[in-house]
ZAMARGU-4260 file (C-alpha; in steps of 0.2 Angstrom, whole numbers, plus 5000, padded with zeros to 4 digits):
<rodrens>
0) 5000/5000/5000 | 5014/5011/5005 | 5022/5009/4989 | 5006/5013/4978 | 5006/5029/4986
5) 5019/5033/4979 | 5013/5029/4959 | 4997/5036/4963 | 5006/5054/4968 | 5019/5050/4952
10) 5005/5045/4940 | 4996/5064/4948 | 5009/5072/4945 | 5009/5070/4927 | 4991/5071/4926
15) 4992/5090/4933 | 5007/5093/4923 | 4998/5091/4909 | 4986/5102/4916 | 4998/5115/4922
20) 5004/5116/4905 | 4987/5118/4897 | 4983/5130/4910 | 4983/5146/4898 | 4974/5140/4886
25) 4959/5134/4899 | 4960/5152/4904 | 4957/5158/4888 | 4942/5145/4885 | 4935/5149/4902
30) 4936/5168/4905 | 4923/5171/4917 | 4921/5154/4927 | 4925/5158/4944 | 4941/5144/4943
35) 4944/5149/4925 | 4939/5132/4920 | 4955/5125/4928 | 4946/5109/4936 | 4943/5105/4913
40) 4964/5109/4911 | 4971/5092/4916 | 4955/5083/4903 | 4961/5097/4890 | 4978/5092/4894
45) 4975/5073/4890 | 4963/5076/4878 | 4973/5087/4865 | 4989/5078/4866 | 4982/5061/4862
50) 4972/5069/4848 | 4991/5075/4842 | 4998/5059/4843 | 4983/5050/4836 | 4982/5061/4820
55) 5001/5061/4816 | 5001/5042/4819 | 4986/5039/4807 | 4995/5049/4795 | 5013/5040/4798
60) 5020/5054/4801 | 5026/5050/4819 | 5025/5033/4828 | 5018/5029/4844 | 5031/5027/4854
65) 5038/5038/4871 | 5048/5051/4865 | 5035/5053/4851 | 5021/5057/4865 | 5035/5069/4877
70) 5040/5079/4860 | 5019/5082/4858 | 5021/5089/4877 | 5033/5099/4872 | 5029/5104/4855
75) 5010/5110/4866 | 5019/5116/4881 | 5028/5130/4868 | 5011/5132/4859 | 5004/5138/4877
80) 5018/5149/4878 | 5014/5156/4862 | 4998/5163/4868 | 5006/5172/4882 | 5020/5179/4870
85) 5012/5198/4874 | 5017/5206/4891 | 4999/5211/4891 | 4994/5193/4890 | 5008/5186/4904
90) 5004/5198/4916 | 4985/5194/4916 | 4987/5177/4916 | 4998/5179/4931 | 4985/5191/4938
95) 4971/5177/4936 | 4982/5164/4942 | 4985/5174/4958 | 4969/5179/4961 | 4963/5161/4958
100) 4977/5153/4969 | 4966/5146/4984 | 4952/5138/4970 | 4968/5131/4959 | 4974/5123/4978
105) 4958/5118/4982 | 4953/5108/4966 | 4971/5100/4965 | 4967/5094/4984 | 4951/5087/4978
110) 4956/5079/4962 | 4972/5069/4971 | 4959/5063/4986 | 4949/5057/4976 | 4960/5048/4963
115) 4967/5042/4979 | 4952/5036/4986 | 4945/5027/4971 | 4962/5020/4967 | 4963/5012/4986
120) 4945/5005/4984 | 4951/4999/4968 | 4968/4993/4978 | 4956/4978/4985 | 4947/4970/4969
125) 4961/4976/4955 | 4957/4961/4947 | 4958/4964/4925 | 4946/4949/4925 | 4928/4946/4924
130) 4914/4957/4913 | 4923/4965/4899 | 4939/4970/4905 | 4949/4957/4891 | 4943/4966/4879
135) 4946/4986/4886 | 4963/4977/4892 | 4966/4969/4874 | 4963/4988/4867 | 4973/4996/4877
140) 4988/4983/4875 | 4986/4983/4855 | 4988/4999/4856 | 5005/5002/4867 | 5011/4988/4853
145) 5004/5000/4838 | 5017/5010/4831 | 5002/5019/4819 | 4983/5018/4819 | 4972/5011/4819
150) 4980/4998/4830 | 4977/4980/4825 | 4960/4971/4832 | 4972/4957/4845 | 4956/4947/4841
155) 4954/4946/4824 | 4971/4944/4815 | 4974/4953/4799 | 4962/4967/4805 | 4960/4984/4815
160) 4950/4987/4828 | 4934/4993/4822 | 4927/5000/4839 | 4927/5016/4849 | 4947/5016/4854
165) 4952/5035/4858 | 4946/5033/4876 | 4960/5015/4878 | 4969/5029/4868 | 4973/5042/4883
170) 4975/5030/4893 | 4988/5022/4884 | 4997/5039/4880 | 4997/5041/4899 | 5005/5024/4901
175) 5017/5029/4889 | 5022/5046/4898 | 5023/5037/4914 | 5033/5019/4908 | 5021/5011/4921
180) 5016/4993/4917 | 4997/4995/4908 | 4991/4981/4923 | 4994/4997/4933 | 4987/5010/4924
185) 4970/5001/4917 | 4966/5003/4937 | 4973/5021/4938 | 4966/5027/4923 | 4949/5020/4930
190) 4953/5031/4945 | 4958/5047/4934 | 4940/5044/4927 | 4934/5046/4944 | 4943/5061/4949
195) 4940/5068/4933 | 4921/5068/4934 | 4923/5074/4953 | 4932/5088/4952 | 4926/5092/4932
200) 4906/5093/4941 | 4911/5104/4955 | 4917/5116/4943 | 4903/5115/4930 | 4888/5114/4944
205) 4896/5128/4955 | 4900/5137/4939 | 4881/5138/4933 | 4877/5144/4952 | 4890/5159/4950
210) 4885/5162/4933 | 4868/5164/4940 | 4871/5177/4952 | 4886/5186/4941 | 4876/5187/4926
215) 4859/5194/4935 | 4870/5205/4949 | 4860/5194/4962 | 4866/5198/4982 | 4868/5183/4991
220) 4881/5188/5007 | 4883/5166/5009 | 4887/5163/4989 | 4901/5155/4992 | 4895/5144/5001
225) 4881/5141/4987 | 4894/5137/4975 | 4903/5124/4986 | 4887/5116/4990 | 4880/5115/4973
230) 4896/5109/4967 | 4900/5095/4980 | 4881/5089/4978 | 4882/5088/4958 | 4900/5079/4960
235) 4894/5066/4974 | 4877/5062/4964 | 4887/5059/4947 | 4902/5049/4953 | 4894/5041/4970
240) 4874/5041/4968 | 4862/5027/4964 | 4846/5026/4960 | 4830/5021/4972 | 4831/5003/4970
245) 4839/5002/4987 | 4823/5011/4991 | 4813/4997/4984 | 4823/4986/4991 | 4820/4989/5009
250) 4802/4992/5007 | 4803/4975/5001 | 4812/4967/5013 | 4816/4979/5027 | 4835/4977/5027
255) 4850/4975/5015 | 4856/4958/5022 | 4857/4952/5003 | 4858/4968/4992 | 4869/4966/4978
260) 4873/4983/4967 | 4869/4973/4951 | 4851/4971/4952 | 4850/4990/4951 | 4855/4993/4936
265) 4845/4976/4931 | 4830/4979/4937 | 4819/4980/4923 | 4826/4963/4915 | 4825/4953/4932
270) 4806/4957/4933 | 4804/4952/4916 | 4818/4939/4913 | 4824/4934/4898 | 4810/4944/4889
275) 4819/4962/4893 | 4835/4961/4898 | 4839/4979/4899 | 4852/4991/4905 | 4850/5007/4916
280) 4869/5008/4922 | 4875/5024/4929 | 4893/5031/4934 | 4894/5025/4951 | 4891/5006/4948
285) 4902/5007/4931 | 4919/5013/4943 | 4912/4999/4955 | 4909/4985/4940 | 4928/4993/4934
290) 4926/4989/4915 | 4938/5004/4905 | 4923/5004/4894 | 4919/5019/4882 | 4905/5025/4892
295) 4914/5027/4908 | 4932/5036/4896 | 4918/5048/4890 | 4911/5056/4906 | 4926/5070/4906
300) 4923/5076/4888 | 4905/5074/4890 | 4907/5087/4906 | 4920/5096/4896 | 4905/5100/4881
305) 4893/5103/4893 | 4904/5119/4901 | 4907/5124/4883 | 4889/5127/4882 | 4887/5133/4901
310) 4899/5147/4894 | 4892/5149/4878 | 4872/5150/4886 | 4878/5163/4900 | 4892/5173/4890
315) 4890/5193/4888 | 4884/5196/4906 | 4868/5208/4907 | 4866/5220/4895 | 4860/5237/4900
320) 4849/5239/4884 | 4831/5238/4882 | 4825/5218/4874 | 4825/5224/4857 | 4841/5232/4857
325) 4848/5215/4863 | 4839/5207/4851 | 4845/5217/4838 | 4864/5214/4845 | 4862/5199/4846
330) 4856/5194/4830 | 4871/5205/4823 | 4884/5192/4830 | 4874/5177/4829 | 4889/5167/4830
335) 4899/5176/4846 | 4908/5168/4853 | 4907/5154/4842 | 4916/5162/4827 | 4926/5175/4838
340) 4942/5178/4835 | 4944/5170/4820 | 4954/5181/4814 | 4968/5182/4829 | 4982/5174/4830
345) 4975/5160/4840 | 4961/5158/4829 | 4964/5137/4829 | 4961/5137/4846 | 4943/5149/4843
350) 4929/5139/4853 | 4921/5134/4837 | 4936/5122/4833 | 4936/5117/4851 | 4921/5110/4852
355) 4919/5102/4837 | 4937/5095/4842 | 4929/5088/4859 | 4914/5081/4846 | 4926/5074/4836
360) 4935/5063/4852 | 4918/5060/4857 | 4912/5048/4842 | 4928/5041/4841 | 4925/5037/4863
365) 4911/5033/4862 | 4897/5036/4847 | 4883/5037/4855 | 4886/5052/4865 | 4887/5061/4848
370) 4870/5067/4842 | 4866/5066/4861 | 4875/5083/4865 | 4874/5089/4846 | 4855/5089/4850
375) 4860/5099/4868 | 4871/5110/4858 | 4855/5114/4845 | 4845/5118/4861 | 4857/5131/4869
380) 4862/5138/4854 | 4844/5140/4848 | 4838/5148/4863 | 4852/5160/4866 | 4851/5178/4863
385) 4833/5177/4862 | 4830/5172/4844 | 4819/5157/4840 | 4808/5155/4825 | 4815/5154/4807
390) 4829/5164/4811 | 4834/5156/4827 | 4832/5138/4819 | 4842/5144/4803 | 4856/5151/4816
395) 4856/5136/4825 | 4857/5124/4807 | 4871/5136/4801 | 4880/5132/4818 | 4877/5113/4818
400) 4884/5110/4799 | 4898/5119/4804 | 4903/5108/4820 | 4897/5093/4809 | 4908/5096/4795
405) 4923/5102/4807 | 4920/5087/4819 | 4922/5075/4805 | 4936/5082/4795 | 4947/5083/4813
410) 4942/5066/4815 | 4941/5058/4796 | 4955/5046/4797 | 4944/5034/4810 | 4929/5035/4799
415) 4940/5029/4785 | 4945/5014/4794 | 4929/5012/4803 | 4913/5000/4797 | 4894/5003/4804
420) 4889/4990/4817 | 4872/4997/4819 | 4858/4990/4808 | 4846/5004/4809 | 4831/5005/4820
425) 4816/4998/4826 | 4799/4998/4836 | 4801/4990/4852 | 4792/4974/4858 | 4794/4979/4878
430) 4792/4992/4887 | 4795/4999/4906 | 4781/4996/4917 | 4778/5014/4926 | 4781/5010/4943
435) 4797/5002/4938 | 4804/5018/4929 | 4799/5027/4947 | 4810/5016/4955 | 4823/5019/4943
440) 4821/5037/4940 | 4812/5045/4955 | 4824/5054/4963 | 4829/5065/4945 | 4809/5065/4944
445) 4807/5071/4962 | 4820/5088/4956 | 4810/5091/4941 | 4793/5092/4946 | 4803/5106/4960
450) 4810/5113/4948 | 4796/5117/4938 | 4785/5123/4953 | 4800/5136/4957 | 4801/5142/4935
455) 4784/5142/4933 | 4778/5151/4949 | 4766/5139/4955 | 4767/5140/4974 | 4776/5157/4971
460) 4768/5162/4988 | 4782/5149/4996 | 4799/5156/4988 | 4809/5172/4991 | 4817/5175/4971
465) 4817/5188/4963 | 4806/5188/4945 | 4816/5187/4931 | 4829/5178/4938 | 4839/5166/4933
470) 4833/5164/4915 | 4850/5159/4908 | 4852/5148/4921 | 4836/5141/4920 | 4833/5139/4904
475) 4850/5127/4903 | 4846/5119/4916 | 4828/5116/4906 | 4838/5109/4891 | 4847/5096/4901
480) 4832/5088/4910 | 4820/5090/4893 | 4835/5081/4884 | 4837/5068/4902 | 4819/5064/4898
485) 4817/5063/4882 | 4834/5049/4883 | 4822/5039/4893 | 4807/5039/4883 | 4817/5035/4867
490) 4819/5016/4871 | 4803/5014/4877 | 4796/5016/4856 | 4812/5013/4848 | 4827/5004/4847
495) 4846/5003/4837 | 4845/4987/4831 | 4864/4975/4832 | 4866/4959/4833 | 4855/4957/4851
500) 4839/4957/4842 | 4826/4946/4851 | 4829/4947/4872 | 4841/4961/4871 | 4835/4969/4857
505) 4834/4985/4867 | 4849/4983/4881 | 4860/4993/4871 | 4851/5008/4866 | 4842/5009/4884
510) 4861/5009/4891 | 4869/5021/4881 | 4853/5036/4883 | 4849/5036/4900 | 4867/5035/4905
515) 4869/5051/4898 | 4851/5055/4905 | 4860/5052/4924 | 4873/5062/4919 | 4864/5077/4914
520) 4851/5074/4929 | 4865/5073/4942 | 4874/5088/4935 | 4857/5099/4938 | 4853/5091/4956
525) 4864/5100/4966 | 4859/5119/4956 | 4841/5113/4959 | 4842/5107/4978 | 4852/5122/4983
530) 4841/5135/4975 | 4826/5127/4983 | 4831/5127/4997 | 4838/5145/4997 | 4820/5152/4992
535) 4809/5142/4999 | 4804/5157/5012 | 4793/5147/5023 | 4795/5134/5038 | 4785/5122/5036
540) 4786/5120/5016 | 4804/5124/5020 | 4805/5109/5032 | 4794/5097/5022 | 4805/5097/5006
545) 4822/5095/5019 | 4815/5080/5024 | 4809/5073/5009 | 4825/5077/5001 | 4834/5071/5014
550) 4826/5056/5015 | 4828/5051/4997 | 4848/5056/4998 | 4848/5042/5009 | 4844/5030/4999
555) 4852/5038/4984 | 4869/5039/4994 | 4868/5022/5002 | 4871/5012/4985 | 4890/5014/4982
560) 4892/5006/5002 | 4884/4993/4998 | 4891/4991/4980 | 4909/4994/4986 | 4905/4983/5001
565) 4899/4967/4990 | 4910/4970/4976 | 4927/4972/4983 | 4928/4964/5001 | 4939/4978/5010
570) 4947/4966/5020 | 4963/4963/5010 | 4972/4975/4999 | 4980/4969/4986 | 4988/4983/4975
575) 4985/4991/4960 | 4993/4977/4949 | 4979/4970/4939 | 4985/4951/4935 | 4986/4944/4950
580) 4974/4931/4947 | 4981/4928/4932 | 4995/4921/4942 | 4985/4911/4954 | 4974/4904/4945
585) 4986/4900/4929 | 5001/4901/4934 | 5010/4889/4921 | 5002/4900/4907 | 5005/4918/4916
590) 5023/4912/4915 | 5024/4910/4896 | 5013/4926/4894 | 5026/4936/4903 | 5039/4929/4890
595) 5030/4933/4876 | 5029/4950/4882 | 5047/4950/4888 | 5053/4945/4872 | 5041/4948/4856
600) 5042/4965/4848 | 5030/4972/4838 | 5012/4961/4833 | 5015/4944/4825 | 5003/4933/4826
605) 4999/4922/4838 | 4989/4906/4840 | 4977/4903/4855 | 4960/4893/4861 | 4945/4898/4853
610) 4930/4903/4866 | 4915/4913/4869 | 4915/4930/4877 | 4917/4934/4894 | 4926/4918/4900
615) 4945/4917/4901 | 4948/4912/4884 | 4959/4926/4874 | 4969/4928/4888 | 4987/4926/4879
620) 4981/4940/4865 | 4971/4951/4879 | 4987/4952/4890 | 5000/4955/4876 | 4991/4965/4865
625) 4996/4950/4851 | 4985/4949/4840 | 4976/4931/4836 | 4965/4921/4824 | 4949/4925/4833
630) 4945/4930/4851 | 4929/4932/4861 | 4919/4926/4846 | 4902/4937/4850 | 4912/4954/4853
635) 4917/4950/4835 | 4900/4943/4827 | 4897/4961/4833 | 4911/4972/4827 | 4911/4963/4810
640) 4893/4964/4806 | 4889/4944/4807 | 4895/4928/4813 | 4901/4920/4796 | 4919/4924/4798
645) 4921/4921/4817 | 4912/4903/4817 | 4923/4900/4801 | 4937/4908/4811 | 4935/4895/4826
650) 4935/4880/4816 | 4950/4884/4807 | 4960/4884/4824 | 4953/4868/4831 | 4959/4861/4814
655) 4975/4866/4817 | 4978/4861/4835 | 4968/4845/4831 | 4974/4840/4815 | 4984/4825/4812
660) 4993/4833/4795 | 5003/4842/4796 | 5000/4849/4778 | 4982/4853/4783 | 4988/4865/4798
665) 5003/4872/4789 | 4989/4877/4776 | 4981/4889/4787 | 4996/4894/4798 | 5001/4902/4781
670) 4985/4910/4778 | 4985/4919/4793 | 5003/4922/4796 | 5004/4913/4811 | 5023/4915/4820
675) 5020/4907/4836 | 5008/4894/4845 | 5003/4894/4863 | 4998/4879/4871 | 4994/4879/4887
680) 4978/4873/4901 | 4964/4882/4890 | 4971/4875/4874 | 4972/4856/4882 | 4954/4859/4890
685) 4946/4865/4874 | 4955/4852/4860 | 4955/4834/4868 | 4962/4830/4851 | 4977/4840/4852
690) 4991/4835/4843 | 5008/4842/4850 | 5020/4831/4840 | 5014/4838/4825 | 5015/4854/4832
695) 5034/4851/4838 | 5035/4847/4818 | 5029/4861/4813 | 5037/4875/4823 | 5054/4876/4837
700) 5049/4876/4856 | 5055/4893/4862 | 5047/4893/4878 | 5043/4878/4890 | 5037/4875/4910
705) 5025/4861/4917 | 5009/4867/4911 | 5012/4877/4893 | 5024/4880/4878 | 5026/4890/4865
710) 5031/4886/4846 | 5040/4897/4836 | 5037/4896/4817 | 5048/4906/4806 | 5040/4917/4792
715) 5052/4905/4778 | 5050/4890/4785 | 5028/4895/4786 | 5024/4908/4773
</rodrens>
């Protein structure tokens, strides 16, 4: 434990290094957050030097490699420089750093404790094993192997990886700046998440408070303390809260005895069975489950978007013009800020190209989450400067196809090399029993129905704000929960259609919306809960909603004890090394596996077992980032659109391990290019026939111990 102190502090340090560097450029994004957008510097950070290093390695212009990835950190560290070339510029940077010194402090304190916290609780289960952590580990590993992109698919020889891989991408450039082992850092990355979407939350959640009061010139002698509560509240409901199945769950049984985390984000499907086996996973039970999963990479860039448009919905302050005047500005430069600055010097950097840069990451992190926020970005730009109708929806259209068309020239290389696995969509067969959707949704439900009460004035007798009030404020907070919502609704009619069409036809498409709709739901809870409570004037409605609140944080807040309890023991740490039960459990094959990943450079083939997905075959290719004849058979009947060339694939390996000719397995040893053969306890347990003389024919024993070998074949000898 003592000694993972120290990495986590070292793996920190590069972290907000590279959030120190990108420090001016924040600034200039974030002008008139009260942190500067500082908390978004160290996902800025990450973010832009992978893109760097992704673009010049799918163009082969620079390989992926260590010094490649610190001469990017370098190259961006001068680049930040640059903007602060002008006196005028250094010394008001400094200024803002100065003045801004005790939030900088404060949000460094909060982001280590809480990547130290995670990383601890991750400390007792660090296990890469179980759910789909081969195949994020198998990413990830290709990828430290790839010298260029798109790095080869480890479980589909001769092909790329046609997934969502820049979020296994930061993480591996991280592991390249820090020459950790990537069993270290798949845990600490899953704890930079963490601390990423904590201290990211804070920032945006106490942000829209401030910008509520600064904007409307609101006097609130305890806003300090409004902003640290609305941001704490928002940061624990994203990355700790739960939903009310605990709530249902005592009802039902009046204790937590046998709670177990899973069944909350199950519900539906356990009612139902097999019939509906839907998803409605949120953050905190994805850091429990700890899968590096595309959803989970996301949530930074996700938040990062989101205060884009928080600055874009409350920039230009309160004018001191009459409506139409501000109308008329406003429709004059229908594009600020978007198109400021274009023609500065820093005109690349304009928000325009940052956000389509941050849309561009996104589809290549995770797809789904694209016309999610392009939808919320439609919203807060149509409804900002007060022009709706034709010309607000021709403004915003104009704005859209230009993100669009920026987003996916910045990130054309991956749609080159990237095939569709969506089939279109659907009407669904099964839909959520109302009651059910209470349990799963009745806290965000419980902040709504507030929320409109306090906008709309009904019960006005019971609240103390002023009229007018918070309308920019409001009316973004009224885009997130329109948009949370309406994510819900969606799988209730339709569905995208893949490969899980009958039981779990809908599992996907559920997942992916309404983990976005927690998200946005958990950002407005703590703006909603502390305006509430500031302006409801009068005891006993005062004292009502405390206690209903109160008691439904409870609940909310008792789920990740429970989870963590069940999930991960906490009675013996074990460290942040992920393959120790690889060790125990096969200790002959963990052996050769550390020799082939000792000794082989760069990505020839390798032969494996053949199994289904989410068992402990793939583990050679999964742990080497090797590529083999086929992996987890089901991930690729997914990826690849149909099952054909998988099955195909699967027979062809039994044949070669089973064979009793040596012609017939030399045959497709040359068709795949197959340098070396791993034979070890899976191999014997899945092929009784398997033929190890003819193997020891065929190829040179280059590694050996009790339980597994490894043949080497060279490419004259095979091809």
């Amino acid at each position: 434990m003592f000694n993972d102190f120290f990495t986590i502090f070292y793996w920190w340090l590069i972290v907000s290094g590279l959030g120190v560097v990108f420090a001016p450029l924040t600034f200039k994004l974030f002008p008139k957050f009260f942190d500067r957008g500082y908390a978004f510097s160290k996902i800025i950070g990450i973010l832009i030097v992978s893109y760097v290093v992704w673009l010049l390695g799918s163009l082969k212009i620079l390989q992926f490699v260590p010094e490649a990835v610190w001469l990017v950190v370098v190259g961006m560290i001068a680049l930040n420089l640059f903007f602060l070339r002008e006196r005028e510029k250094r010394e008001s940077f400094a200024k803002d750093a100065k003045k801004i010194l005790k939030i900088i402090i404060f949000e460094e304190v909060l982001f280590f404790a809480a990547l130290a916290f995670w990383a601890f609780v991750r400390g007792f289960q660090p296990d890469i094993h179980g759910a789909e952590k081969f195949m994020d580990f198998s990413f990830l590993n290709s990828l430290l192997r790839s010298p260029y992109f798109p790095p080869k698919d480890t479980w589909f020889a001769g092909g790329t990886i046609n997934y969502y891989y820049f979020g296994h991408l930061m993480t591996a450039v991280l592991t390249k700046l820090s020459a950790l082992d990537s069993a270290v850092t798949y845990n600490l990355m899953i704890a930079t998440v963490f601390a990423l979407t904590f201290t990211t939350t804070f920032s945006l959640a106490g942000n829209l408070m401030y910008a509520n009061f600064k904007n409307f010139k609101f006097r609130a002698s305890n806003l300090e303390f409004r902003i640290l509560a609305t941001g704490l509240l928002s940061a624990f409901l994203l990355t700790l809260g739960g939903n009310l199945h605990t709530l249902y769950w005592f009802i039902k049984n009046r204790n937590f005895r046998a709670y177990w985390y899973y069944d909350a984000i199950r519900f539906i499907g356990q009612q139902f069975g097999a019939a509906d086996n839907t998803i409605n996973e949120f953050p905190a039970c994805s850091f429990v489950i700890g899968d590096l999963h595309s959803h989970l990479l996301n949530i930074p860039t996700v938040l990062l978007i989101l205060a884009l448009l928080l600055n874009l919905k409350t920039e230009g302050g309160r004018q001191k013009t009459d409506p139409e005047d501000r109308r008329q500005r406003a429709e004059k430069s229908v594009f600020s800020p978007l198109f400021s600055n274009i023609r500065s010097q820093s005109s690349v950097l304009c928000p325009l190209v940052f956000l389509a840069l941050c849309f561009a990451t996104t589809f290549m992190t995770n797809a789904w989450d694209f016309p999610i926020y392009f939808l919320v970005t439609g919203l807060v730009v149509w409804g900002r400067g007060g022009i709706k109708g034709i010309k607000g929806i021709k403004r915003t259209g104009i704005v859209l196809c230009s993100l669009f068309f920026v987003s996916c020239l910045l990130s054309l290389p991956f749609h080159l090399n990237f095939q569709n696995i969506t089939q279109g969509i659907a009407l669904t067969d099964f839909h959520s029993p109302p009651w059910m959707l209470l349990v799963l949704w009745g806290f965000p439900l419980f902040l709504t129905v507030t929320f409109f009460i306090f906008r709309r004035g009904v019960a006005a007798e019971f609240y103390s704000a002023p009229k007018g009030g918070s309308t920019k404020c409001c009316s973004y907070i009224t885009t997130l929960l329109a948009v949370g919502w309406l994510l819900i609704l969606i799988p209730e009619i339709i569905y995208v259609k893949d490969i899980y069409i009958n039981s779990f036809q809908r599992a996907n498409t559920m997942f992916k919306l309404t983990y976005q709709s927690f998200i946005m739901f958990s950002l407005a809870g703590g703006y909603l809960i502390v305006q509430t409570l500031s302006h409801l004037k009068k005891k006993l409605p005062h004292f009502l909603y405390a206690v209903a609140l109160f008691t439904l944080l409870i609940f909310v807040f008792i789920y990740p004890f429970h989870a963590v309890r069940s999930n991960y023991g906490l009675k013996r740490y074990q460290g942040l090394g992920g393959l120790k039960w690889f060790k125990e459990q096969y200790p002959d094959d963990f052996e050769a596996v550390n020799w082939l990943k000792e000794n082989i450079k760069g990505q020839p083939v390798i032969l494996e077992a053949v199994g289904e997905s989410y068992t402990d075959f793939a583990r050679v290719s999964a742990n080497t980032g090797l590529p083999t004849v086929v992996g987890w058979t089901v991930h690729e009947w997914l990826w690849r659109g149909g099952y054909d060339e998988p099955g195909k694939r699967a027979e062809e390996v039994r044949k070669i391990y089973e064979s009793a000719e040596a012609k017939d397995a030399k045959n497709l040893l040359t068709k795949y290019k197959i340098e070396y053969i791993f034979v070890g306890e899976l191999e014997r347990q899945k092929y009784a026939e398997l033929n190890e003389e003819k193997l020891a024919k065929i190829g040179e024993v280059v590694f050996k111990n009790e339980g597994a070998k490894i043949y080497h074949l060279t490419p004259l000898e095979v091809f």
